[in-house]
C-alpha positions, -999 to +999 in steps of 0.1 A: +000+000+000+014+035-010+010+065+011-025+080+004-041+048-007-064+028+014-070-010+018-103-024+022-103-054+049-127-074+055-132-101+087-163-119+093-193-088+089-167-060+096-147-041+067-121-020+076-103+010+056-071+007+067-049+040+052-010+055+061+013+081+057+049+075+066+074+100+076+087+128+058+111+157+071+081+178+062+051+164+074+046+185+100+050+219+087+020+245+089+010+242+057+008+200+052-011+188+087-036+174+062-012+142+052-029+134+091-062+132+075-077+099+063-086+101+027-123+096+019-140+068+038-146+043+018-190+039+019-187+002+025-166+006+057-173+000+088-144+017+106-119+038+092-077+034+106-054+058+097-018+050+106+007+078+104+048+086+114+044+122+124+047+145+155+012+145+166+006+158+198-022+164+228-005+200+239+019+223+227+057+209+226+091+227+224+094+256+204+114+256+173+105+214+168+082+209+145+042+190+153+008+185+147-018+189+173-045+166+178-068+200+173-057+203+139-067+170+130-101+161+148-123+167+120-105+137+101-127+108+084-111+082+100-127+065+131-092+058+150-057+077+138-027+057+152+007+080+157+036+070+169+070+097+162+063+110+196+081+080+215+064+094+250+033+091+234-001+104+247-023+075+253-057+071+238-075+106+234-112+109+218-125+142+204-158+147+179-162+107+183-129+102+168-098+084+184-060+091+188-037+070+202-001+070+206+009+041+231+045+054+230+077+036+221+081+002+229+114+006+240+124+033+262+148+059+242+163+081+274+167+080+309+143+114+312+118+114+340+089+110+319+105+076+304+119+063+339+080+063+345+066+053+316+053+016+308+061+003+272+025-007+259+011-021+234-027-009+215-055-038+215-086-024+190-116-045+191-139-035+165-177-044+165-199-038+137-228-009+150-209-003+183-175+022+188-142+008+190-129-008+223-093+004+222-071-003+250-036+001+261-019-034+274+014-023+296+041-047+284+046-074+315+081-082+307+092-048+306+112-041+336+105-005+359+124+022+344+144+029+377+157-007+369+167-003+337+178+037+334+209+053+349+205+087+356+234+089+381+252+113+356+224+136+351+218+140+385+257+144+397+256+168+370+228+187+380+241+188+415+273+210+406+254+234+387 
């Protein structure tokens, strides 16, 4: 599947447009938010996925780094937009009957606060023809707590002479 096209799945009764952008150095510039937006939903669907690589975000971030926010987005076609450049990620979010989710990295990429305490999860969607997605976030067991996996013995020495 190229970026911008859509497949049509189909499982028992339930057909699914499933549809994806991957990342460009560009896609979240002022003016191109819109690769975020599902293309047409297909008639014949049920639900609508979009997948996408891009810096979509629930709040504002750090100046001068480039993102989408979840604002810009929410009057998208699709049923359930899955992000995932943010490694932090923001959870499951529903606006206008529409659902973001962004489970975060699976791994954890520094030894921040924020990722000492986060929990590598994974996304379960269970889809239901007539009823709204069940979408859930499933903490990873093996993955270890992040005080037992992260050094941040150098941060904080450092920190402590400043």
């Amino acid at each position: 599947m190229l970026d911008g096209q859509h497949k049509l799945l189909q499982s028992g009764n339930i057909k699914v447009q499933l549809s994806g952008i991957s990342y460009s150095y560009d896609i979240d510039s002022s003016n191109s938010f819109k690769r975020y937006y599902t293309i047409k939903k297909n008639i014949d669907a049920d639900f609508s996925i979009h997948v996408v690589h891009g810096m979509l975000l629930d709040k504002k971030f750090i100046e001068g780094i480039p993102y989408t926010l979840l604002d810009d987005i929410c009057h998208t076609e699709a049923d359930i937009t899955l992000s995932g450049h943010y490694h932090t990620g923001f959870g499951i979010k529903k606006i206008f009957d529409k659902y973001f989710v962004n489970p975060g990295s699976i791994l954890r990429i520094s030894n921040n606060i924020s990722e000492l305490n986060r929990k590598p999860a994974v996304v379960l969607i269970e889809l239901v023809k007539g009823q709204p997605p069940s979408i859930q976030l499933i903490n990873l067991k093996i993955a270890k707590d992040g005080e037992l996996v992260l050094d941040r013995s150098v941060l904080e020495k450092d920190s402590m002479q400043k």
